[in-house]
C-alpha positions in Angstrom: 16.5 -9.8 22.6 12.8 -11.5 22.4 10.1 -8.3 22.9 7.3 -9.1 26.1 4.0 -10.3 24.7 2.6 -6.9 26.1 0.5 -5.7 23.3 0.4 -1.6 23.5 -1.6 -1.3 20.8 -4.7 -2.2 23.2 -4.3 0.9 25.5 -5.6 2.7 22.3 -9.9 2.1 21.2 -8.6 2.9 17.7 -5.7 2.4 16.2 -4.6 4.0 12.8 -1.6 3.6 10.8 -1.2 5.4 7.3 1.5 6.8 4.9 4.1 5.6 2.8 5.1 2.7 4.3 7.4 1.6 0.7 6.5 -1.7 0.3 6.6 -2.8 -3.1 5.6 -5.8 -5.6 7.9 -8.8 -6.0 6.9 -9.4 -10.0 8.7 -8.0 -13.5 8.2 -4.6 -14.1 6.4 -5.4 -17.7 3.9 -8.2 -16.2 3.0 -6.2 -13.6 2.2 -2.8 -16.4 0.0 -5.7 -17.9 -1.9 -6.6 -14.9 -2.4 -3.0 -14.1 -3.6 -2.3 -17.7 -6.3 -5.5 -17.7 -7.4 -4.1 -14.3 -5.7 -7.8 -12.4 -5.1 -6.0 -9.1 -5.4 -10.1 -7.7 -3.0 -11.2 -9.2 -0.7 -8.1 -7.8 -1.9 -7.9 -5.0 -0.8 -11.9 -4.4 3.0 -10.8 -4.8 2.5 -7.4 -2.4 5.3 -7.3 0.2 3.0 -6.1 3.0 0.4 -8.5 2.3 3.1 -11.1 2.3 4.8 -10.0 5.4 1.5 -9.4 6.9 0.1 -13.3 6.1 2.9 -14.7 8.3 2.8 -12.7 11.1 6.0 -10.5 10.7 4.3 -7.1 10.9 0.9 -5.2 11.7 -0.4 -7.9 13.7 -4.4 -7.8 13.7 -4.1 -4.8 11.5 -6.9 -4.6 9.0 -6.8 -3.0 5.4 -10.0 -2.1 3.1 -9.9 -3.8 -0.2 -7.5 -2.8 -2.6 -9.7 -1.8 -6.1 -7.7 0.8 -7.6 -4.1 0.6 -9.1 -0.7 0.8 -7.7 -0.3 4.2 -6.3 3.6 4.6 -6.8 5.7 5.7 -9.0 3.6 7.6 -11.3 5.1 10.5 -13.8 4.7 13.9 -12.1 1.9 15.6 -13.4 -0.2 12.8 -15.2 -1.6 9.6 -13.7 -1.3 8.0 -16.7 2.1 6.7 -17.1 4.4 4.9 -14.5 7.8 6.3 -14.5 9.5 3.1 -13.0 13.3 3.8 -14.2 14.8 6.7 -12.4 18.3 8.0 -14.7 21.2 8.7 -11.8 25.0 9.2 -12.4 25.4 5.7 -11.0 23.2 4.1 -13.4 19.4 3.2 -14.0 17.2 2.6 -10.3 14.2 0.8 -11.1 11.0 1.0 -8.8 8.4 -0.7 -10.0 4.5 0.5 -9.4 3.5 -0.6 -5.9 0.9 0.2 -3.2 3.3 2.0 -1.4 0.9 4.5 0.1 -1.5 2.7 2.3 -4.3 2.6 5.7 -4.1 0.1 8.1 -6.5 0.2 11.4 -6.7 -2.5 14.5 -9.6 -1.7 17.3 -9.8 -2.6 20.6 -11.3 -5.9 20.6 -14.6 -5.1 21.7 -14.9 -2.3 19.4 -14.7 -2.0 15.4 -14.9 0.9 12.9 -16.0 -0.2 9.6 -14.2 0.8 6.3 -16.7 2.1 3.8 -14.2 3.1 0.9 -10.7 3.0 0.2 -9.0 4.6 -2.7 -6.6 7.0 -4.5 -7.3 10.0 -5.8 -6.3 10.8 -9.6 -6.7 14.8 -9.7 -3.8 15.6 -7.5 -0.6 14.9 -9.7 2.4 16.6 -8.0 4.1 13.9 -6.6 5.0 10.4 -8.0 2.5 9.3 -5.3 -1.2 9.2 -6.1 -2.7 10.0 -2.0 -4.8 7.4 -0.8 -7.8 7.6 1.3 -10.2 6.1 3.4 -13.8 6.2 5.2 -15.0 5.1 7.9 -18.0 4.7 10.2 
């Protein structure tokens, strides 16, 4: 059944939308350590499901997103942020998840309003999950 154009998102001024919302990277594992190592978020970022998803109109719908300048935020070793642990070892074999920007902010505004976004990022001192948190500012 086809949903009513009624858009409930503009009873609200502001809109936020944040978390693990596990969308991952279509790209090889390896090139996508490289592009992370030479700093290429661009080129990742191309290949981002969300991003994808979003560019044709399947989800978030005049969502906005700060830029992304820091590096995939999932699946980091527990207790270090400097090594990916993308294989995961379970009885029913190897599950591979490669680094994404799973963890991510997304905000819509009424349309006569607007907040503006004056950093995103993730922090690199908290190390107890395989999820570096992100954050964001705004004004």
């Amino acid at each position: 059944k086809r949903l009513s154009a009624f858009d409930l998102t503009l009873r609200f001024t502001h809109l936020f939308w944040f978390g693990d919302l596990n969308y991952r990277l279509d790209m090889d594992v390896q090139d996508i350590l490289a592009h992370v190592t030479k700093k290429e978020f661009e080129a990742l970022l191309a290949v981002d499901q969300l991003n994808l998803e979003r560019e044709k109109n399947k989800v978030f719908l005049r969502f906005r997103e700060g830029d992304i300048s820091f590096p995939p935020t999932y699946r980091y070793e527990r207790g270090s942020r400097d090594s990916y642990m993308w294989q995961k070892f379970k009885p029913t074999g190897v599950r591979i998840n490669v680094p994404s920007w799973c963890d991510r902010i997304l905000w819509k505004s009424h349309p006569e309003t607007h907040v503006v976004c004056n950093s995103y990022g993730c922090t690199d001192d908290i190390v107890t999950s395989d999820h570096s948190p992100v954050f964001a500012t705004f004004e």
